[in-house]
PATOR-494749 format. One record per atom (N, C-alpha, C): residue in three letters; residue number from 0; chain; x, y, z. Coordinates in steps of 0.2 Angstrom, whole numbers. Example, Ala and Ser with C-alpha at 12.3 -4.5 7.8 and 13.67 -1.06 7.14 Angstrom:
residues 2
 residuo num cadena    xx    yy    zz
     ALA   0      A    66   -28    39
     ALA   0      A    62   -22    39
     ALA   0      A    66   -16    39
     SER   1      A    64   -11    35
     SER   1      A    68    -5    36
     SER   1      A    64     0    39
***
This chain:
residues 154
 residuo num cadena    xx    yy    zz
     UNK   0      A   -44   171   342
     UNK   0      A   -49   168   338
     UNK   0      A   -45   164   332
     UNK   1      A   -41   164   330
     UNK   1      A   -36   161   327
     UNK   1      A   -33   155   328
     UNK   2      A   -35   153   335
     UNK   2      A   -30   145   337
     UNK   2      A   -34   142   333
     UNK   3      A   -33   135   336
     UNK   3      A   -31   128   335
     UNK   3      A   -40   127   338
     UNK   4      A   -41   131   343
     UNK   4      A   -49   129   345
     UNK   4      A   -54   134   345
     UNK   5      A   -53   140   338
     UNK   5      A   -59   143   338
     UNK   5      A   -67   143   336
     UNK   6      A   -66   136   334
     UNK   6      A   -72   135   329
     UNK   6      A   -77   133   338
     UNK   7      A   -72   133   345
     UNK   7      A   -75   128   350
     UNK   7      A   -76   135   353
     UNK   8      A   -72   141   353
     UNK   8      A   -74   147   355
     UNK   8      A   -80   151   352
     UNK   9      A   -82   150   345
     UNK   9      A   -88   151   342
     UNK   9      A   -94   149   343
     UNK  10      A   -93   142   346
     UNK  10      A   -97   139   349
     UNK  10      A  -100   140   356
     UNK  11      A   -97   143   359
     UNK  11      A   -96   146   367
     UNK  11      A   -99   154   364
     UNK  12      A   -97   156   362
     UNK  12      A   -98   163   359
     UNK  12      A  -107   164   357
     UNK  13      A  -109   160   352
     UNK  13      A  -115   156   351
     UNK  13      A  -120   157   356
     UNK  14      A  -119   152   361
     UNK  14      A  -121   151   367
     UNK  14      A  -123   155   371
     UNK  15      A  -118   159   370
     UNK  15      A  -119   164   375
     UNK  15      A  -123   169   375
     UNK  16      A  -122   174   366
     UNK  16      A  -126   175   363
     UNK  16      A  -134   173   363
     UNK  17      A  -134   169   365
     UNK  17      A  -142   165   362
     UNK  17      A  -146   164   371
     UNK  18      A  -141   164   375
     UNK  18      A  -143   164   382
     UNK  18      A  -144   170   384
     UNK  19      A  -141   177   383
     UNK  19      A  -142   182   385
     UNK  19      A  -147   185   380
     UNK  20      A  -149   184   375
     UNK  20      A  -153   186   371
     UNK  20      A  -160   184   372
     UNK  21      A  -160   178   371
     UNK  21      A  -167   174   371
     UNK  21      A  -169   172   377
     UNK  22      A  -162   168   382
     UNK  22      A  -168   166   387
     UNK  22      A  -168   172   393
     UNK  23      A  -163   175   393
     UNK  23      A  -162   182   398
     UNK  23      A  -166   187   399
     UNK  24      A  -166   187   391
     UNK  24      A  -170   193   389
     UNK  24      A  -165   201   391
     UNK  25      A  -160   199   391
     UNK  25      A  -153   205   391
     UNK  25      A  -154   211   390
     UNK  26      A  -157   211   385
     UNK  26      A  -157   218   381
     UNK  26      A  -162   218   374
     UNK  27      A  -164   227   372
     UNK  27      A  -169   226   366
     UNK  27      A  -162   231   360
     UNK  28      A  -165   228   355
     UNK  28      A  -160   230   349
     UNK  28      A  -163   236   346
     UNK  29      A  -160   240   345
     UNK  29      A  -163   246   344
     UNK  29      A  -158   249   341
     UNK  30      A  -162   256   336
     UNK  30      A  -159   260   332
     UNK  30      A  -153   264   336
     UNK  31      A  -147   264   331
     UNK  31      A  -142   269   337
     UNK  31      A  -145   278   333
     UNK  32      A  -144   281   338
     UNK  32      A  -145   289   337
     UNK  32      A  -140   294   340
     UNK  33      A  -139   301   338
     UNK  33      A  -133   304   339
     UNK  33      A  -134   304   349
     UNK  34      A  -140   304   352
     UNK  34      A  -139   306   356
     UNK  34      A  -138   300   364
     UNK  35      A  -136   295   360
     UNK  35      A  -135   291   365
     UNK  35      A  -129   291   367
     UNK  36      A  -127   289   372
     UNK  36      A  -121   287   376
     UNK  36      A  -120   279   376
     UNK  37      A  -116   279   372
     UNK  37      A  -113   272   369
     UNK  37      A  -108   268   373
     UNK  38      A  -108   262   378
     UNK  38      A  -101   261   379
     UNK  38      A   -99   254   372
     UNK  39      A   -94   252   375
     UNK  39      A   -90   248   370
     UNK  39      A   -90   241   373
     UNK  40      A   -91   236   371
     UNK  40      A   -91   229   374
     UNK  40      A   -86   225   371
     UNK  41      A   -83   220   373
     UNK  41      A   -79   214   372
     UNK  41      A   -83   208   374
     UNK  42      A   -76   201   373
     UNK  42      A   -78   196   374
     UNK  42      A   -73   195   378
     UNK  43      A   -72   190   384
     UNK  43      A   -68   188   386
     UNK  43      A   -71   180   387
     UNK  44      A   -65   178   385
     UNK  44      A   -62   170   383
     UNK  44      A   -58   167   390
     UNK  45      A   -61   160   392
     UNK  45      A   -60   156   398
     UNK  45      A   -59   148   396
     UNK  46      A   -57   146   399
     UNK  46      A   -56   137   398
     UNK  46      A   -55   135   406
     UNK  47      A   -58   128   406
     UNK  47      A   -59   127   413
     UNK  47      A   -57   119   412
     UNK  48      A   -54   117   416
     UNK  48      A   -47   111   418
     UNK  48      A   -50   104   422
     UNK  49      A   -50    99   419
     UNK  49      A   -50    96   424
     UNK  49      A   -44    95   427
     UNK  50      A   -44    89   432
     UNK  50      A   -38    90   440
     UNK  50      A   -34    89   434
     UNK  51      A   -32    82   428
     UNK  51      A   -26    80   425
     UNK  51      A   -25    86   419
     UNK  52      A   -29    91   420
     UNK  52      A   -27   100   416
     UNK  52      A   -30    96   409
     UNK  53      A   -32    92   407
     UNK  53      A   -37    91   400
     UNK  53      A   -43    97   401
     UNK  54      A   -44    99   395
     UNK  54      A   -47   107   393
     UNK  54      A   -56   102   394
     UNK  55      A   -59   104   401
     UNK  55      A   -66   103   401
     UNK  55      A   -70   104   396
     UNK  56      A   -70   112   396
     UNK  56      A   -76   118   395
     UNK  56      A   -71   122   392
     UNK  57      A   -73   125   385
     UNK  57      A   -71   132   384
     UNK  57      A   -77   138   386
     UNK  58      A   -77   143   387
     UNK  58      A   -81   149   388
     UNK  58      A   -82   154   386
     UNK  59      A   -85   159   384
     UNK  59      A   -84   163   384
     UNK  59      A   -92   169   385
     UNK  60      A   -87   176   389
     UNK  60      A   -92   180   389
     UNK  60      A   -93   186   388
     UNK  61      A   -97   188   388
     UNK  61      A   -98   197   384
     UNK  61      A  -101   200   390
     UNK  62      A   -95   206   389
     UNK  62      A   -95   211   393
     UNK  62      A   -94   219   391
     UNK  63      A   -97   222   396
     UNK  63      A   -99   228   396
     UNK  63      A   -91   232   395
     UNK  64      A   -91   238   393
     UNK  64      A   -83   239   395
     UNK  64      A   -85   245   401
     UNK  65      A   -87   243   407
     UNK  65      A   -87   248   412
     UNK  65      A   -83   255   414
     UNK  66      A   -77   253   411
     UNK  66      A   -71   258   410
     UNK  66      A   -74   265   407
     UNK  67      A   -76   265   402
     UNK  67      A   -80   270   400
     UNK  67      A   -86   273   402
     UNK  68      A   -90   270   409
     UNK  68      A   -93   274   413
     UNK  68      A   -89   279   416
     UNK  69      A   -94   284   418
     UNK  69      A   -92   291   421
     UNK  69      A   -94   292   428
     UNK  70      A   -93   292   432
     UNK  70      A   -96   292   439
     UNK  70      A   -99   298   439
     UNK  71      A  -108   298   443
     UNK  71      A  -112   307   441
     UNK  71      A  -115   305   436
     UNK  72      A  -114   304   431
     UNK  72      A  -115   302   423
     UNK  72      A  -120   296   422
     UNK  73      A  -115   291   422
     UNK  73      A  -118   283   421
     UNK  73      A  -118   279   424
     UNK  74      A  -117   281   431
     UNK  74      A  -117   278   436
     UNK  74      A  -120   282   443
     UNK  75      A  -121   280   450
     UNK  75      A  -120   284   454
     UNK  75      A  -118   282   461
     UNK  76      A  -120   275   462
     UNK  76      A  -118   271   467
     UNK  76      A  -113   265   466
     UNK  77      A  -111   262   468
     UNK  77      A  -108   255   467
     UNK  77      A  -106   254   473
     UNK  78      A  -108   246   475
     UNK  78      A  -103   241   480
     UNK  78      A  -107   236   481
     UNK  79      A  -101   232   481
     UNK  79      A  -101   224   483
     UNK  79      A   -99   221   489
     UNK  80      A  -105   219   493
     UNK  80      A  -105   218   500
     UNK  80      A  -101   210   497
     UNK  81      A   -94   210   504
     UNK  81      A   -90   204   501
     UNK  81      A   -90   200   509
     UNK  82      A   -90   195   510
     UNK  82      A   -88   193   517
     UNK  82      A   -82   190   518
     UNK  83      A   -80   194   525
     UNK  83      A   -73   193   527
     UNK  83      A   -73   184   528
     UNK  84      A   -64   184   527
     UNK  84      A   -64   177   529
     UNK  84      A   -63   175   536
     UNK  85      A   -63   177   542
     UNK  85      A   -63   179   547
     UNK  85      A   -71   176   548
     UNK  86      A   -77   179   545
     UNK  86      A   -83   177   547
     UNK  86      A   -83   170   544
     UNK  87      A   -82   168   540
     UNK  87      A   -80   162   535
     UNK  87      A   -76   157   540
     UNK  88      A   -73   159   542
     UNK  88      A   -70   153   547
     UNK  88      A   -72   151   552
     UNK  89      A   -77   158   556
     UNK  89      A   -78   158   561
     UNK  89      A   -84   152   560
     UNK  90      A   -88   154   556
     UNK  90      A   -94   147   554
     UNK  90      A   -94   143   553
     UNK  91      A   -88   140   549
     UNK  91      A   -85   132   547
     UNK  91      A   -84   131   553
     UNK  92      A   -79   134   560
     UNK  92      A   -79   131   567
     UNK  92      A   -86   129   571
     UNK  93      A   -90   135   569
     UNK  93      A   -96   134   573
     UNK  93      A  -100   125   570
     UNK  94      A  -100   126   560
     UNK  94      A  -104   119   559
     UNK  94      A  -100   113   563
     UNK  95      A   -93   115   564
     UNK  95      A   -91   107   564
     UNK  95      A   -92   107   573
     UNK  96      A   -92   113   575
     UNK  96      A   -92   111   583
     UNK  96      A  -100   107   584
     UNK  97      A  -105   111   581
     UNK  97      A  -113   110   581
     UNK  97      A  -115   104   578
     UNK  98      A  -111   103   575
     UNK  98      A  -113    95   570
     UNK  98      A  -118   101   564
     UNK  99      A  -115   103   560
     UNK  99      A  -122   107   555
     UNK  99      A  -118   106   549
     UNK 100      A  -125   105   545
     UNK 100      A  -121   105   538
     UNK 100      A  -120   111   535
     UNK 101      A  -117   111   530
     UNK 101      A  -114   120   526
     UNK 101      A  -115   117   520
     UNK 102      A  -117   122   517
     UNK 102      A  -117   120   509
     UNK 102      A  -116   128   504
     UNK 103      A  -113   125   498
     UNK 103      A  -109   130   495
     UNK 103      A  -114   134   488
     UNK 104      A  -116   140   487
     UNK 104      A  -122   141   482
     UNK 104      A  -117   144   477
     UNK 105      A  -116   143   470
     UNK 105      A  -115   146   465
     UNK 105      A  -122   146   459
     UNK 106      A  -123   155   461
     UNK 106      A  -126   157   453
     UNK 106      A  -124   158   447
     UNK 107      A  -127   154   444
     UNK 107      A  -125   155   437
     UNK 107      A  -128   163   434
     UNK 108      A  -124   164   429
     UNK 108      A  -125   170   428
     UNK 108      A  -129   176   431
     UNK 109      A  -126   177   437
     UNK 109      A  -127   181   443
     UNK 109      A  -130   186   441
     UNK 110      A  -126   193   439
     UNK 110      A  -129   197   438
     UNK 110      A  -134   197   434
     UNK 111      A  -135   192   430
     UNK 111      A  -142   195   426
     UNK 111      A  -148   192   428
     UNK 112      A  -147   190   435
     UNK 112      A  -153   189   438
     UNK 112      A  -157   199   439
     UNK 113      A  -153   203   437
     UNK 113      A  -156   210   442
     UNK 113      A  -157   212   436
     UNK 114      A  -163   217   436
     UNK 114      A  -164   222   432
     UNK 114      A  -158   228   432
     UNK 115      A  -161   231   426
     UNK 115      A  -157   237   426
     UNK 115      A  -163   243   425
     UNK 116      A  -162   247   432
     UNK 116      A  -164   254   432
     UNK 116      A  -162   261   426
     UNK 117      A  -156   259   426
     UNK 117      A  -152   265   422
     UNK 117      A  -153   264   414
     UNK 118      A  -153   269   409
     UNK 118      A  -154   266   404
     UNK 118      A  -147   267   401
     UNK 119      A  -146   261   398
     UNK 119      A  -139   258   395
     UNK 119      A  -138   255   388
     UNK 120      A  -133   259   387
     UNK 120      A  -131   256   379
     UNK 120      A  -127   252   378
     UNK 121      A  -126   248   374
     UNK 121      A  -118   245   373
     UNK 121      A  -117   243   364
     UNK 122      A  -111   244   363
     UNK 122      A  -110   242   355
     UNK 122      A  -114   236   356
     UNK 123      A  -115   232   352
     UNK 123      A  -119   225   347
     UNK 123      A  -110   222   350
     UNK 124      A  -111   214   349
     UNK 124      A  -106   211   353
     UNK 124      A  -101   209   345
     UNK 125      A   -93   210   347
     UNK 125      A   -90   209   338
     UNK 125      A   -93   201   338
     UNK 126      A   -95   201   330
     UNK 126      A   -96   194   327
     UNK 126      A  -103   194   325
     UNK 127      A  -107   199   330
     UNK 127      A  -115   201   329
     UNK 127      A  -117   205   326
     UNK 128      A  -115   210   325
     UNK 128      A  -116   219   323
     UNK 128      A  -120   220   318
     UNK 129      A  -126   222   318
     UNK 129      A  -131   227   314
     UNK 129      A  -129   232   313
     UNK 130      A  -128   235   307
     UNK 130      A  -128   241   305
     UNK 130      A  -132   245   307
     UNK 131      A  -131   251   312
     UNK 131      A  -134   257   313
     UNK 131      A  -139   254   319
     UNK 132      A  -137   249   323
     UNK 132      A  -141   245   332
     UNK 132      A  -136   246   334
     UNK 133      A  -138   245   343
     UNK 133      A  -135   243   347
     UNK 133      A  -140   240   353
     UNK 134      A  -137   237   358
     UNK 134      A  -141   236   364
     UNK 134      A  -143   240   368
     UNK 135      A  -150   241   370
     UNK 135      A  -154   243   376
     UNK 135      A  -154   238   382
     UNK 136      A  -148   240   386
     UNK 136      A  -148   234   392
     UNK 136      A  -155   234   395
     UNK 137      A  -158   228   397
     UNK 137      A  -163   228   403
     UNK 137      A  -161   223   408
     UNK 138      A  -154   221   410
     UNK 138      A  -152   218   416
     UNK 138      A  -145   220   416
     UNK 139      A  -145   218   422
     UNK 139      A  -134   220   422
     UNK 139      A  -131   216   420
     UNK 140      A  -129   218   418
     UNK 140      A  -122   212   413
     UNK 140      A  -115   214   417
     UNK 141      A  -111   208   417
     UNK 141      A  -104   209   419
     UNK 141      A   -98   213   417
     UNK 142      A   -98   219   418
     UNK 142      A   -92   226   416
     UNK 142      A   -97   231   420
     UNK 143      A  -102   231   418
     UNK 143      A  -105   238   421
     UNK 143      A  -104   239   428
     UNK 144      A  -100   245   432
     UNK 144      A  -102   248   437
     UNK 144      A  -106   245   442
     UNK 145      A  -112   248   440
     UNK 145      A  -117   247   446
     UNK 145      A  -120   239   447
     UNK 146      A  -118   234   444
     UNK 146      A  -120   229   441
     UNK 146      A  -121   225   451
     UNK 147      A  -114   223   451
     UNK 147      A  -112   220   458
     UNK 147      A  -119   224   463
     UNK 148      A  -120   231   465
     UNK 148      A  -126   234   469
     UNK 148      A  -132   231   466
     UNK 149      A  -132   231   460
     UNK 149      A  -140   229   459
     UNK 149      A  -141   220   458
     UNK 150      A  -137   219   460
     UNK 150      A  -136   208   459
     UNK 150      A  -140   211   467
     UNK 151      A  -135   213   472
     UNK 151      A  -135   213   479
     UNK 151      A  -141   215   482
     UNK 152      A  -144   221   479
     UNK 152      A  -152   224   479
     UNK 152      A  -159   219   476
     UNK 153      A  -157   216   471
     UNK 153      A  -160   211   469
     UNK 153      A  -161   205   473
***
């Protein structure tokens, strides 16, 4: 956050912030208390290229620090159903033998299409921080464990 384009990272940060908050509806901000189980969040920072490598898009996203889940504890299931490429291939031979169109779906901020059943906390994201808050997750967010199974149950 020091370069040359952080004011473009604040910007992105912003954004992000204001997209998981207000239109997501992410999380409720709440009083922190000794008896909650707190994890720890970050930011992770992305830049995305056109083909002649000029800087499109800068990004950036707040993440849960999963690391800190306890399997039994704060979590209890996880998986992410992934498709072999093997079936991937097999279907692209089929559209083109069949004459059928294929089309490619990317969701945008995927996981927080699902709810979240577990109740979750997460520090306030750096650069936000209320004194004595933190986040009451109410969808998954990217770091958490179980996040991938409930995108997929979703």
């Amino acid at each position: 956050m020091n370069g040359y384009v952080a004011d473009d990272y604040l910007e992105a940060m912003d954004l992000e912030f204001e997209t998981l908050n207000k239109t997501m509806k992410a999380w409720d901000i709440v009083d922190r208390n000794n008896s909650m189980k707190i994890l720890g969040s970050t930011w992770v920072f992305h830049y995305k290229l056109y083909p002649d490598r000029l800087v499109r898009k800068l990004k950036a996203r707040f993440c849960v620090r999963g690391d800190q889940q306890i399997e039994g504890v704060d979590f209890f299931e996880t998986f992410a159903p992934v498709v072999s490429w093997t079936t991937i291939r097999l279907l692209l031979i089929l559209s083109i033998h069949l004459n059928l169109s294929t089309m490619q779906v990317d969701y945008t901020s995927a996981f927080l299409h699902a709810t979240l059943n577990d109740e979750v906390y997460v520090e306030m994201p750096r650069g936000y921080k209320s004194p004595g808050k933190v986040l009451k997750l109410n969808r998954s967010l990217y770091g958490l464990r179980q996040s991938p199974r409930n995108f997929f149950l979703h």
